[in-house]
Kinemage of the C-alpha trace (Angstrom):
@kinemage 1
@onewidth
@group {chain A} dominant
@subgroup {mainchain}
@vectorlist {calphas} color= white
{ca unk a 1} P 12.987 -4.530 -44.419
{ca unk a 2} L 14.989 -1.223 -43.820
{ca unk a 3} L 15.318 -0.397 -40.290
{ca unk a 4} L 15.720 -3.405 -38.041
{ca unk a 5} L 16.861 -7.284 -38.513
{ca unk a 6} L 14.182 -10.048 -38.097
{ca unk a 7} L 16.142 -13.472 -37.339
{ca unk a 8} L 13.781 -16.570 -36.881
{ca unk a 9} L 16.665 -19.088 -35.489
{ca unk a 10} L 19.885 -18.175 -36.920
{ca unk a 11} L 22.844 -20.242 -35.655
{ca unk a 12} L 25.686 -17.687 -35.339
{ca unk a 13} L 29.314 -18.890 -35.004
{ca unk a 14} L 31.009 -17.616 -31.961
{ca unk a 15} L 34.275 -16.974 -30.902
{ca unk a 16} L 36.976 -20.073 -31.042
{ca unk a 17} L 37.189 -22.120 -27.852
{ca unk a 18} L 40.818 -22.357 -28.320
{ca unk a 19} L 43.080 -25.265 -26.922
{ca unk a 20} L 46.795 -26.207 -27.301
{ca unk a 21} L 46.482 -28.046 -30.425
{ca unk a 22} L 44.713 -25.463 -31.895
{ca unk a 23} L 41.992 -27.937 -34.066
{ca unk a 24} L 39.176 -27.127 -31.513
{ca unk a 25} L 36.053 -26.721 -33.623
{ca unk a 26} L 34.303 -23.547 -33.528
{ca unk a 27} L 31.333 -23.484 -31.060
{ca unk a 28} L 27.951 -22.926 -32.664
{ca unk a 29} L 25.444 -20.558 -30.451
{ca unk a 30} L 21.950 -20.117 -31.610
{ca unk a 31} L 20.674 -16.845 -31.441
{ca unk a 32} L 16.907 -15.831 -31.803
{ca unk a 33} L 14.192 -13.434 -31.824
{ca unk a 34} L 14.358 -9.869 -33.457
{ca unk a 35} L 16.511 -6.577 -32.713
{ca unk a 36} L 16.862 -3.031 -34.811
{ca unk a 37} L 20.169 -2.823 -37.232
{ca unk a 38} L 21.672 -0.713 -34.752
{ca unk a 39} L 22.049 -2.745 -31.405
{ca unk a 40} L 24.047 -5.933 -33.699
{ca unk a 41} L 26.982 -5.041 -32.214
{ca unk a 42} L 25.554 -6.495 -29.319
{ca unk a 43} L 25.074 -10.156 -30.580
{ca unk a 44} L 28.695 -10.547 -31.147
{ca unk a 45} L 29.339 -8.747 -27.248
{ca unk a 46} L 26.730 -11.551 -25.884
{ca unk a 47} L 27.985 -14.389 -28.067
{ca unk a 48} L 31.694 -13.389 -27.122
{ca unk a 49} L 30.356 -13.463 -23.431
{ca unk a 50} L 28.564 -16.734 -23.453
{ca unk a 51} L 31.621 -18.522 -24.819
{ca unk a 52} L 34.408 -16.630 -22.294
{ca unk a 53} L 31.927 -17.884 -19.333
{ca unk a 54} L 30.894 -20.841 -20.675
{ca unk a 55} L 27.299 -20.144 -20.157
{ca unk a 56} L 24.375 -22.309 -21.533
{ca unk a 57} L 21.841 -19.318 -22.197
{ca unk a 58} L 20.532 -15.644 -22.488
{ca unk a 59} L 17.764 -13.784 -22.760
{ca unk a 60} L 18.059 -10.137 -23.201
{ca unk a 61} L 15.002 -7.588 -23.964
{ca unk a 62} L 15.482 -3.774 -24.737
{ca unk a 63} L 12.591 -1.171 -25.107
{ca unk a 64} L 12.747 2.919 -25.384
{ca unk a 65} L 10.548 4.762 -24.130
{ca unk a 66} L 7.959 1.678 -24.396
{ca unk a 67} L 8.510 0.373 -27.613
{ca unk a 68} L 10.647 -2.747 -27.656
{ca unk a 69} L 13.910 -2.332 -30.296
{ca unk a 70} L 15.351 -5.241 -29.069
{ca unk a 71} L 13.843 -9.283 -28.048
{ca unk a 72} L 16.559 -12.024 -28.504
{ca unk a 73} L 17.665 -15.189 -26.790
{ca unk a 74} L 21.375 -16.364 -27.182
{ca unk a 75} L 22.203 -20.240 -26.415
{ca unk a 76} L 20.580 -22.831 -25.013
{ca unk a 77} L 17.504 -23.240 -22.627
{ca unk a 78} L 18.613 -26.822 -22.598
{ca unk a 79} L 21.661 -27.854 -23.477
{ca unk a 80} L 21.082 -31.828 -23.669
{ca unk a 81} L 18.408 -31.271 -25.808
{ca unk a 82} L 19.477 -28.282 -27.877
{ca unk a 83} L 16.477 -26.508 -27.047
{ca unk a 84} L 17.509 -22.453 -28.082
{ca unk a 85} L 16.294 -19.636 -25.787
{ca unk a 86} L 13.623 -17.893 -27.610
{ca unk a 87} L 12.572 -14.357 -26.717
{ca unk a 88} L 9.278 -16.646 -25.047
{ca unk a 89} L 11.560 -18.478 -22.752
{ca unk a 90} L 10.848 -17.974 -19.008
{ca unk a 91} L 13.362 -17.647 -16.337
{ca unk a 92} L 13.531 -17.875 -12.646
{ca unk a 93} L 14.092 -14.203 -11.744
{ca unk a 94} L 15.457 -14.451 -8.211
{ca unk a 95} L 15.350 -11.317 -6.314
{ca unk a 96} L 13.584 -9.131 -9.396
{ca unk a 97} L 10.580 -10.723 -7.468
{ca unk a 98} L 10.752 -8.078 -4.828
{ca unk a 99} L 10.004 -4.910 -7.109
{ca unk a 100} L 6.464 -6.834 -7.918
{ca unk a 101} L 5.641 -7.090 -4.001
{ca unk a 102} L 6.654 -3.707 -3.591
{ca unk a 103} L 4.147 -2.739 -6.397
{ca unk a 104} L 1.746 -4.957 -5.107
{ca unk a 105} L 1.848 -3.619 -1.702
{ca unk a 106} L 1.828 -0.282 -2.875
{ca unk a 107} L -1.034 -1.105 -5.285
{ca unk a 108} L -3.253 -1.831 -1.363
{ca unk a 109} L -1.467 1.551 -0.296
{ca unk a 110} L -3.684 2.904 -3.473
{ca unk a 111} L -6.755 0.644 -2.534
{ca unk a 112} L -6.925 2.485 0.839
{ca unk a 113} L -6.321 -0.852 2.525
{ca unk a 114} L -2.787 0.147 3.718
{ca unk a 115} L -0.096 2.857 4.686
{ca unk a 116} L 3.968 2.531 4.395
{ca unk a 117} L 3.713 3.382 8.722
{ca unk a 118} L 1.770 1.106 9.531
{ca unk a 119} L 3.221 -1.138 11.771
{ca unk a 120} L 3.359 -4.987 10.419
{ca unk a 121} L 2.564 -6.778 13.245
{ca unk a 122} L -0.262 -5.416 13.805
{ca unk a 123} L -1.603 -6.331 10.569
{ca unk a 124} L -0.010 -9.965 10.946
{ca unk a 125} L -1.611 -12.511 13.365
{ca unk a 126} L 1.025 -13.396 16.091
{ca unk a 127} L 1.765 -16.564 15.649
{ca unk a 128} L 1.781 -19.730 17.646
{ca unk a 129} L 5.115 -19.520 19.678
{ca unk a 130} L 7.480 -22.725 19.323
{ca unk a 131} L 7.856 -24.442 22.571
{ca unk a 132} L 10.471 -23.410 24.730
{ca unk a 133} L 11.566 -20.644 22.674
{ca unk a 134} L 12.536 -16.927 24.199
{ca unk a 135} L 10.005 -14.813 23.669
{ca unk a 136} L 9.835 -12.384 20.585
{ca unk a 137} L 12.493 -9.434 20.600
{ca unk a 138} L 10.403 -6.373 21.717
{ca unk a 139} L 11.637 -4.525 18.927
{ca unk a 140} L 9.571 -6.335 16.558
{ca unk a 141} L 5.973 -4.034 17.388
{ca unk a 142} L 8.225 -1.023 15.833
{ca unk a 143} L 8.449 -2.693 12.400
{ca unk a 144} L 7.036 -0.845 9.908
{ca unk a 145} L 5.802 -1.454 5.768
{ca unk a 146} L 8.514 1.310 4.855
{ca unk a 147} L 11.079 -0.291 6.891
{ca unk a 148} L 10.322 -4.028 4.703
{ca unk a 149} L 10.429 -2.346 1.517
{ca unk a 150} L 13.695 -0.715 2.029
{ca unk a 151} L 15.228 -3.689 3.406
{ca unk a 152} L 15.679 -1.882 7.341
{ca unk a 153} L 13.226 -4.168 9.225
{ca unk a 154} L 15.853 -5.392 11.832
{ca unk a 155} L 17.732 -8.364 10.035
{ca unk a 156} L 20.781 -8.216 8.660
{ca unk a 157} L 21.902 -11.582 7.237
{ca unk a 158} L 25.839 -10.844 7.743
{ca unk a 159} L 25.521 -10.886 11.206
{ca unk a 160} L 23.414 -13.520 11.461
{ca unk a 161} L 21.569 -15.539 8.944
{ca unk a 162} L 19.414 -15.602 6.507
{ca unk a 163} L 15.889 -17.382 7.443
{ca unk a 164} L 14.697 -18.187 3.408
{ca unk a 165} L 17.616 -21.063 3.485
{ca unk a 166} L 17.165 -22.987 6.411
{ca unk a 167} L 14.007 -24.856 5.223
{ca unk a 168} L 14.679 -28.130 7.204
{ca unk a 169} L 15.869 -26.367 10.815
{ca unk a 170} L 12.292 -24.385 10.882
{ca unk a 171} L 10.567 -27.653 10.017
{ca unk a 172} L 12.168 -29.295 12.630
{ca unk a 173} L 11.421 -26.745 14.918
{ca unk a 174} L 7.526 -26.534 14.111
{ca unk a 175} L 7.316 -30.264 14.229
{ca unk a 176} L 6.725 -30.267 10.643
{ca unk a 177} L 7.243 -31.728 7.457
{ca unk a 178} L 9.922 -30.029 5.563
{ca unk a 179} L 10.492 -27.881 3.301
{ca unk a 180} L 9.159 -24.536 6.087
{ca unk a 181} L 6.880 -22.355 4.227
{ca unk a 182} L 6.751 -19.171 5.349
{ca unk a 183} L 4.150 -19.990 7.613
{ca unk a 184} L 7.123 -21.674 9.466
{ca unk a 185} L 9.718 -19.308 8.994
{ca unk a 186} L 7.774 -16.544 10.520
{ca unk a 187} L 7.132 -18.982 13.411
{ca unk a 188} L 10.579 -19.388 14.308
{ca unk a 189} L 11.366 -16.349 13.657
{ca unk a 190} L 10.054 -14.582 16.130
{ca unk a 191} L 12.159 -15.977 18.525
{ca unk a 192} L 15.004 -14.356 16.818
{ca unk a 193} L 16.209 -11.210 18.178
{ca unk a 194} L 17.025 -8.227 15.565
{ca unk a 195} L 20.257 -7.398 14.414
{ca unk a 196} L 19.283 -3.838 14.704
{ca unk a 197} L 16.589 -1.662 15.371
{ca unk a 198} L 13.948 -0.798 12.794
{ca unk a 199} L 14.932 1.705 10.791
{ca unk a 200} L 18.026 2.724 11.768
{ca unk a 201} L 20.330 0.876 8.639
{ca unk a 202} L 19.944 -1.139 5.373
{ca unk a 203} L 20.631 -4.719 5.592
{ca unk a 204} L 19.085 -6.656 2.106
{ca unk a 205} L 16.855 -8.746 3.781
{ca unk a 206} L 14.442 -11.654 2.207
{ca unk a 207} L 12.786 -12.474 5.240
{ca unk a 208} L 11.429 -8.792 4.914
{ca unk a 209} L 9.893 -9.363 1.648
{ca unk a 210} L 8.482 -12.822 3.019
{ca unk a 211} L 6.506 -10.832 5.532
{ca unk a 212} L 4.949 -8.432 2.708
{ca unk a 213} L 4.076 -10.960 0.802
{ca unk a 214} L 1.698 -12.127 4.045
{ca unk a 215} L 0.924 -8.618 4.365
{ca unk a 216} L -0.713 -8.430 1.053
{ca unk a 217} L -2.290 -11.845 2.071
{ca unk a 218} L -4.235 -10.786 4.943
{ca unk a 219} L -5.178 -7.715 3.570
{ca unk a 220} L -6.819 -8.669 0.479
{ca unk a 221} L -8.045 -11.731 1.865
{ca unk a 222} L -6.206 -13.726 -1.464
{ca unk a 223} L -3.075 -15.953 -1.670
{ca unk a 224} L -0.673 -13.560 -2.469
{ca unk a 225} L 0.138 -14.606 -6.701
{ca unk a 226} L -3.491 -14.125 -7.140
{ca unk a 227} L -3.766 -10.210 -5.820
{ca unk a 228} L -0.464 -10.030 -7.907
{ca unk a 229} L -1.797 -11.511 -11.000
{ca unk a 230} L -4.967 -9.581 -10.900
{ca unk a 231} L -3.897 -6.262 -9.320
{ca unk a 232} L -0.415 -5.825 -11.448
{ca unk a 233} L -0.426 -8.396 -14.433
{ca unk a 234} L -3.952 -8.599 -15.632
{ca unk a 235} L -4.236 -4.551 -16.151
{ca unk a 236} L -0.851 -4.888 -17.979
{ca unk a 237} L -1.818 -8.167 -20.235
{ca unk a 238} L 1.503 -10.020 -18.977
{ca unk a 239} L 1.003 -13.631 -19.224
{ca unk a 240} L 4.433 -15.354 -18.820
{ca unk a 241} L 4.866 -14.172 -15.205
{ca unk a 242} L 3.859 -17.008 -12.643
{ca unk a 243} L 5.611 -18.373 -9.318
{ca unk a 244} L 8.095 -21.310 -10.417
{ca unk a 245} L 8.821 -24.477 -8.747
{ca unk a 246} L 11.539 -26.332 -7.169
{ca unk a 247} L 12.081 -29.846 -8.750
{ca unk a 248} L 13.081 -30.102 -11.912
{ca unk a 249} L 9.534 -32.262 -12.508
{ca unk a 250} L 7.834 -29.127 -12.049
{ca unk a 251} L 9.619 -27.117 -14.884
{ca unk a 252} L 6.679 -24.750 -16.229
{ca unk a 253} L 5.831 -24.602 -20.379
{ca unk a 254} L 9.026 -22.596 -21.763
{ca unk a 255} L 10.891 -22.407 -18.811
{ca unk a 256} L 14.776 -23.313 -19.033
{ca unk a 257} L 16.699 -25.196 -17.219
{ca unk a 258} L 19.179 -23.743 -14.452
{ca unk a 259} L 22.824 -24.905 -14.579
{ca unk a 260} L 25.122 -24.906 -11.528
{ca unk a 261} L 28.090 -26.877 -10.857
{ca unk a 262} L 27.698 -29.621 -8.110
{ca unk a 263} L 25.390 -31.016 -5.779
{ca unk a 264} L 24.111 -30.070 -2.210
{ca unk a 265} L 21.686 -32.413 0.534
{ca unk a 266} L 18.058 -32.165 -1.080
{ca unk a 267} L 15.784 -29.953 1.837
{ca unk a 268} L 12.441 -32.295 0.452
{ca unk a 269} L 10.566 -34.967 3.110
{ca unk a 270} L 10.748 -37.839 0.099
{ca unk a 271} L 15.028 -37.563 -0.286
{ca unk a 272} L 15.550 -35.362 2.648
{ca unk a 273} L 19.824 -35.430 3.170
{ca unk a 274} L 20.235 -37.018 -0.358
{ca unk a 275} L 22.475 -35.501 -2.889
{ca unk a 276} L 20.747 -33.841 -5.848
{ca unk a 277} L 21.441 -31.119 -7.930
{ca unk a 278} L 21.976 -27.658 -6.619
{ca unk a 279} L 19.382 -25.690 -8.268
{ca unk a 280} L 16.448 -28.143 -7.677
{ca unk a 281} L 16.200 -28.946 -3.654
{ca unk a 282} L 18.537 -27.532 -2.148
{ca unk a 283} L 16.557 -24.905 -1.013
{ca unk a 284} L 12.378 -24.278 -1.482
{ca unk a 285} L 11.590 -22.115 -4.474
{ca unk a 286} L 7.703 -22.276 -3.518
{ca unk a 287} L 8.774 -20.670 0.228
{ca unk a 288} L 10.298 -17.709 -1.591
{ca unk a 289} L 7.466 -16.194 -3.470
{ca unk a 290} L 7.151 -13.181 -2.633
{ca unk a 291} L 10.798 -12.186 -2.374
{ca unk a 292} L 12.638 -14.790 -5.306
{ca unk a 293} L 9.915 -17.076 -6.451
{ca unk a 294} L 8.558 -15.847 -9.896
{ca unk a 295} L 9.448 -17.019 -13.157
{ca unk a 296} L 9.183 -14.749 -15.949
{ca unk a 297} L 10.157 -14.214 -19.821
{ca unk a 298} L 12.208 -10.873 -20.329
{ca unk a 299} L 10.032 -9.091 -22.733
{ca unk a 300} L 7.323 -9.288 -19.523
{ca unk a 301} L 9.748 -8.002 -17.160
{ca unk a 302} L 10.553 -4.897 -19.472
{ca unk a 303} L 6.571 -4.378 -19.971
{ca unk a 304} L 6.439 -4.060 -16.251
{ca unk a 305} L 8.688 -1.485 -15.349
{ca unk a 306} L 8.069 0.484 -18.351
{ca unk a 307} L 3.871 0.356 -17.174
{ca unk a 308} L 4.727 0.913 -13.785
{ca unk a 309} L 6.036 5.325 -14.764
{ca unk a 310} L 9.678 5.717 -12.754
{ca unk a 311} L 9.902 9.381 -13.562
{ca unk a 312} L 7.954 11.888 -11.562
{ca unk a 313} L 7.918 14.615 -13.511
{ca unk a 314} L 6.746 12.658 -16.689
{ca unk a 315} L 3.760 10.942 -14.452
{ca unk a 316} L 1.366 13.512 -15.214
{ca unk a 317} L 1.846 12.809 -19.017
{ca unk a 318} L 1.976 8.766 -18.682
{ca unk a 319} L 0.359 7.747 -15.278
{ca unk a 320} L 1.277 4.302 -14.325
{ca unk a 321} L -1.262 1.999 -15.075
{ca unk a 322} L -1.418 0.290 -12.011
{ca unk a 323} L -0.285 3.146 -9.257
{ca unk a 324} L -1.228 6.576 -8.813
{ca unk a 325} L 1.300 9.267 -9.709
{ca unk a 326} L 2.168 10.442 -6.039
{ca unk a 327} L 2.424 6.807 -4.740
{ca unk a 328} L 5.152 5.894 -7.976
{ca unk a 329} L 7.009 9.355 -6.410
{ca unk a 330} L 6.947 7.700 -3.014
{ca unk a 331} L 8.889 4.762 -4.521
{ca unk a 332} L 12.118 7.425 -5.334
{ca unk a 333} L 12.312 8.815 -2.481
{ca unk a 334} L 15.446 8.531 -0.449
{ca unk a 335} L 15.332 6.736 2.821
{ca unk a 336} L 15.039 8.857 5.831
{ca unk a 337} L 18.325 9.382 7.524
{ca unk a 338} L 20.329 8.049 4.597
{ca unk a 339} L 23.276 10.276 2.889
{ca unk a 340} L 22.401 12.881 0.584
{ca unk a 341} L 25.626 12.356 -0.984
{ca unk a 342} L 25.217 8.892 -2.080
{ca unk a 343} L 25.401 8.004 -5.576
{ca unk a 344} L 22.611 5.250 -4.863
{ca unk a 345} L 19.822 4.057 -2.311
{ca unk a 346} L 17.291 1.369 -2.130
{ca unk a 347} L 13.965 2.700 -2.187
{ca unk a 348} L 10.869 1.028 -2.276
{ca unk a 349} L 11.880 -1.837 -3.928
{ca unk a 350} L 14.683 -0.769 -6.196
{ca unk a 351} L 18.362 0.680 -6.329
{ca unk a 352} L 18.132 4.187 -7.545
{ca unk a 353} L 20.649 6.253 -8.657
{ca unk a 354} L 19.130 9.633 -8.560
{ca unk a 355} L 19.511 11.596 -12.451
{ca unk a 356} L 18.711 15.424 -13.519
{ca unk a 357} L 15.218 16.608 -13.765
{ca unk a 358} L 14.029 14.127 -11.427
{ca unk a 359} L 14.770 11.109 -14.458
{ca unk a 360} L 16.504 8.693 -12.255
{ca unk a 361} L 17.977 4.994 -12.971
{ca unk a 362} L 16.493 2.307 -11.328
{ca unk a 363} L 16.964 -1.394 -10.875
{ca unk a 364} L 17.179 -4.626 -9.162
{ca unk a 365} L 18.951 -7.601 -9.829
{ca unk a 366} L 18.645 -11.756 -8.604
{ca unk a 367} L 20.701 -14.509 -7.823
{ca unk a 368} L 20.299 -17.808 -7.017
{ca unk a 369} L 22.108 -20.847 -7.639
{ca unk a 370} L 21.377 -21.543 -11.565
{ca unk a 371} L 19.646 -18.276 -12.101
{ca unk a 372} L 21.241 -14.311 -12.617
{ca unk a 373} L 18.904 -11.727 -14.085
{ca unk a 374} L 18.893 -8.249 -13.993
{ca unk a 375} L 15.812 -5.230 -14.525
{ca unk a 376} L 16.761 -1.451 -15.260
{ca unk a 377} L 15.470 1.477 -16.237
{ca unk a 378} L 17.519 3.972 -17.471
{ca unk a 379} L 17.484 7.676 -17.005
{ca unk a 380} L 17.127 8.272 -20.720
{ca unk a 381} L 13.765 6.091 -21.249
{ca unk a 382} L 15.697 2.848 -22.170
{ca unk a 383} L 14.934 -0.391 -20.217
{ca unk a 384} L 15.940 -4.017 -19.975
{ca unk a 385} L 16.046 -7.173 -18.633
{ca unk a 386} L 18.303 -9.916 -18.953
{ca unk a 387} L 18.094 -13.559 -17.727
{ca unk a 388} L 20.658 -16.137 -17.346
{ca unk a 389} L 19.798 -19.787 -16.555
{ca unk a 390} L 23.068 -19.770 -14.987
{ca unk a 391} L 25.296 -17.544 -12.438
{ca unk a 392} L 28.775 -19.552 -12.304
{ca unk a 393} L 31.724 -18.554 -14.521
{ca unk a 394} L 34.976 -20.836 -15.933
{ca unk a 395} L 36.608 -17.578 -15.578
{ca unk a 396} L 35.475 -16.916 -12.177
{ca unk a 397} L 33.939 -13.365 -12.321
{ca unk a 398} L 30.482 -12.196 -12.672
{ca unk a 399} L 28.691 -12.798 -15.700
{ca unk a 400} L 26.151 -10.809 -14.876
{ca unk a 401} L 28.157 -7.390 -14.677
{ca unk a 402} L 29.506 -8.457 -18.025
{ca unk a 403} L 26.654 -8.637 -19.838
{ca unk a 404} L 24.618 -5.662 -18.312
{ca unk a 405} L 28.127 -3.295 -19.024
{ca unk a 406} L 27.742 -4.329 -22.532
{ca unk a 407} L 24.052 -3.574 -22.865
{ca unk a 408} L 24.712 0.059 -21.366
{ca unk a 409} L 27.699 0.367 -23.656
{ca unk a 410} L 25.304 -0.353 -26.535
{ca unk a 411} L 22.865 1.493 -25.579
{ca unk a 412} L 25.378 4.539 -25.290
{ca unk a 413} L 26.369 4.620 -28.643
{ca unk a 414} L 22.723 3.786 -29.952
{ca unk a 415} L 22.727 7.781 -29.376
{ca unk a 416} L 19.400 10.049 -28.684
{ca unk a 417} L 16.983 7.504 -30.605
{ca unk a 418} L 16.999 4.412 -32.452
{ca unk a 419} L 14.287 6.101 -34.356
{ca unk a 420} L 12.186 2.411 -35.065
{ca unk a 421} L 11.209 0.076 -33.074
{ca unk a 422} L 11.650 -4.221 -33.758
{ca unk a 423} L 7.978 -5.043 -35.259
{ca unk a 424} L 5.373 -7.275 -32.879
């Protein structure tokens, strides 16, 4: 059919994996899903990208101005078993988890049940303080929503550490078994004195994130995926989103497998200290819900940000289905005290690089050990998402960058409109 390409499973040969002899066979990569005639120059960027990093699998989605043009998955979701990705396959999505909070908090701002200066510990129970512990920095009353969602809360990780990763210390200190949930964390916490005072810089903090995912907790009286799921995904009829797990025994239907190079002391009470691989127990997936802990496939993510209205001016035309238009303008706006003259800020709950006519570019990216994704929205109406089930490179650069530059360089000479859009 005129107009776009629809590929069921089409193994694709990709570039040569050349060695000295020159007799190295060429490397198969299956490819699959559906994209419009004009974005296959991108399968052979991807495919040339998989084999100069070496990377076991991609999922990419594209959509303009809401309609998807492009759904494909390139290599493998597990390479032992040659399962493809499929446009269906979910992903861990690492820090991409923090624009759904922020929507989700925002969504109580809506509700009536919350405002961005409120003050977070007064919404928050105090908790129990560890024995023998200083007492909580007095700072920590001065904390506000707005400062969480734009990462200025007080902790800066350089200069001191970051609280998500130390799973078996705040255990230990609690008297309890590890992995710390973030009932834990919190806990020890607040014997932790800030790195700064609230407000007055950006440090990316997860521990910030942690907190308004209790936040929305308390408030709505639900465990925080179940406000999410009902208050964002529901209204949107996204389905694949739902918090992963650690161990590799608790890999969800269609979810890939995460590949990372070496092994690291397991963080779990039943092979606490053992060796096992990196991306399952090294660290607790379950503890970092509300700031790393969704999975996700990437058509899903691209549904979300394209429901959720980024452009101000076009909000009276296409209101946000789950936030009202002055609350999605609160989301651009710059931080106080920060540069005018930046090219980009972190808002509430994404990078933004601020565009003409108030049509801005915004976006977040993840990492974790096994996992590198990426969520924009472009300026010019365009979105997309893009999972990788790994974030290590034979070539020892970012794979990530790679494949987002060739998405935007695609997109660029896709031109005003791609006119049709991949059918569903």
């Amino acid at each position: 059919m005129r107009g776009f390409i629809i590929f069921s499973i089409l193994l694709t040969n990709a570039f040569l994996s050349e060695v000295a002899n020159g007799d190295h066979p060429v490397r198969e990569i299956p490819v699959t899903g559906k994209s419009i005639e004009t974005l296959a120059g991108l399968d052979d960027a991807i495919l040339g990208l998989i084999d100069k990093h070496d990377l076991p699998g991609i999922s990419i989605a594209i959509s303009e101005n809401g309609r998807l043009i492009h759904s494909r998955g390139y290599g493998y979701a597990n390479r032992d078993a040659a399962e493809a990705v499929l446009p269906s396959s979910r992903f861990r999505i690492a820090s991409i988890s923090k624009p759904i909070t922020a929507v989700a908090i925002l969504r109580l701002v809506d509700l009536g049940k919350l405002q961005l200066d409120d003050r977070v510990f007064d919404i928050l129970d105090a908790p129990e303080s560890v024995e023998n512990s200083p007492p909580p920095d007095r700072r920590l009353k001065d904390v506000t929503i707005k400062h969480l969602l734009q990462h200025r809360g007080g902790w800066d990780r350089d200069k001191s550490f970051d609280p998500m990763f130390r799973s078996v210390h705040w255990a230990q200190l609690c008297n309890c078994e590890p992995p710390a949930m973030p009932k834990e964390v919190i806990r020890g916490m607040q014997s932790q004195p800030l790195d700064f005072d609230p407000g007055k810089q950006y440090a990316y903090s997860n521990y910030g994130y942690c907190l308004l995912g209790r936040v929305i907790e308390k408030l709505s009286g639900q465990d925080y995926d179940v406000f999410v799921q009902t208050q964002i995904f529901q209204p949107l009829d996204i389905k694949s989103i739902t918090l992963g797990k650690t161990r590799l025994a608790g890999r969800q239907a269609n979810e890939v497998q995460y590949y990372h190079p070496g092994e690291g002391k397991s963080v779990f009470a039943g092979d606490l200290d053992q060796f096992v691989p990196i991306p399952y127990g090294t660290w607790c997936l379950e503890a970092m819900d509300a700031h790393g802990g969704w999975i996700a496939t990437a058509e899903d993510l691209v549904r979300f940000i394209d429901a959720i209205g980024l452009e101000p001016k076009a909000a009276k035309d296409k209101l946000s289905w789950v936030l009202r238009p002055e609350t999605i303008g609160s989301m651009l706006l710059r931080p106080d005290g920060e540069q005018g003259d930046k090219d980009s800020y972190y808002g509430l709950g994404f990078t933004i690089r601020p565009g003409k006519d108030g049509f801005h570019t915004v976006w977040h990216n993840g990492s974790l050990p096994g996992t590198s994704t990426e969520l924009t929205r472009r300026s010019d109406g365009r979105s997309f998402a893009v999972l990788i089930n790994s974030r290590h490179s034979v070539g020892g650069t970012n794979p990530l960058n790679d494949v987002t530059r060739a998405i935007h360089r695609a997109l660029a000479e896709l031109g005003e409109s791609s006119v049709v859009s991949i059918p569903q």
